[in-house]
C-alpha positions in Angstrom: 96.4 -180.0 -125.3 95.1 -181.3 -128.4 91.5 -182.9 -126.6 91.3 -179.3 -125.8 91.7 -178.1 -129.0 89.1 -180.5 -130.9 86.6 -180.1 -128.0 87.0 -176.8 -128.7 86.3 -177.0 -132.8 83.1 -179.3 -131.6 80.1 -177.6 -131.6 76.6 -177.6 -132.8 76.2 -176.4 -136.6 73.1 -175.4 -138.1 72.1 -177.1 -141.0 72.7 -174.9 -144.7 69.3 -175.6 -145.5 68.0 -173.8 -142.1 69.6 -170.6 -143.3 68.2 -171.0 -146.7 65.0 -171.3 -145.7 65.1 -168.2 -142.9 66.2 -166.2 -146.1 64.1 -167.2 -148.6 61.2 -166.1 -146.2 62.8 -162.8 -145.5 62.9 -162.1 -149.3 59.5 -163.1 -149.4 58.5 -160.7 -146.8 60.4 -157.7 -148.3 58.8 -158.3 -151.6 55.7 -158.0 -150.3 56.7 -155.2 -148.5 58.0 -153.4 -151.4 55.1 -154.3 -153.4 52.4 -152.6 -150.9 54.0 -149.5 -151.8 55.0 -149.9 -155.1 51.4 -150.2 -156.0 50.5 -147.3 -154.0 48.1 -150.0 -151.2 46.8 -147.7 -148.6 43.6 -147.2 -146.1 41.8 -150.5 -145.1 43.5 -153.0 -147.4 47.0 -152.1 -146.0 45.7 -152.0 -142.2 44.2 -155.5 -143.0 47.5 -157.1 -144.1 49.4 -155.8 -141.3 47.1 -157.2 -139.1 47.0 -160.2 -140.8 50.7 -161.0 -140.7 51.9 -158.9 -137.6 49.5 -159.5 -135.4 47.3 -162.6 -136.1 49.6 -164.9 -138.1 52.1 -165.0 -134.8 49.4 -166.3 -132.2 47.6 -169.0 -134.7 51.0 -170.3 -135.3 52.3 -170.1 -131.5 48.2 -172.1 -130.7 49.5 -174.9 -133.8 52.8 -175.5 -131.8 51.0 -175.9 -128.5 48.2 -178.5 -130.1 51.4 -180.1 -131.2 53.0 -180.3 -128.0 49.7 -181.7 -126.6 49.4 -184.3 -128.9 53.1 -185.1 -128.4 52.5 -185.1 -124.9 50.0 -187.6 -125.1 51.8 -189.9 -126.8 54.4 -189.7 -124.5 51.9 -190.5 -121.5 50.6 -193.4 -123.3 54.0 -195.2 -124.3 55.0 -194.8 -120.9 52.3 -196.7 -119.7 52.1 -199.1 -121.7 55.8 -200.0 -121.7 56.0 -199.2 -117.8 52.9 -200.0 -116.2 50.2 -197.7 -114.8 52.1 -197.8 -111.4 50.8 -199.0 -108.0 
């Protein structure tokens, strides 16, 4: 009964700093937000800024983590040949 209880309390946990960061971004984003209107932004200077972050900012980060996986893909390729052999 008690293995079942600590297996229970085990779990993954998110680091603090994780959280932190997620927020600090979001207050970032509101600011900005807030600031468009506060200064009164309108026509093609506000259209131009939600394109920027809403619709092209997504995709060019999405294209980073793929050239990422690439390269980490590589890597893998290579270390497994060198340390296993090309094969028969």
């Amino acid at each position: 009964m008690a293995q079942a209880a600590v297996a229970h309390v085990e779990g993954q946990q998110h680091p603090i700093k994780l959280y932190l960061v997620v927020w600090g971004w979001l207050f970032v984003l509101s600011t900005c937000s807030y600031l468009v209107d506060y200064f009164g932004i309108h026509g093609y200077l506000r259209w131009s800024l939600i394109l920027l972050y809403a619709i092209l900012v997504p995709p060019v980060l999405v294209l980073v983590f793929v050239g990422i996986m690439v390269f980490e893909s590589n890597y893998t390729l290579f270390t497994r040949i060198i340390f296993f052999g090309a094969g028969t």
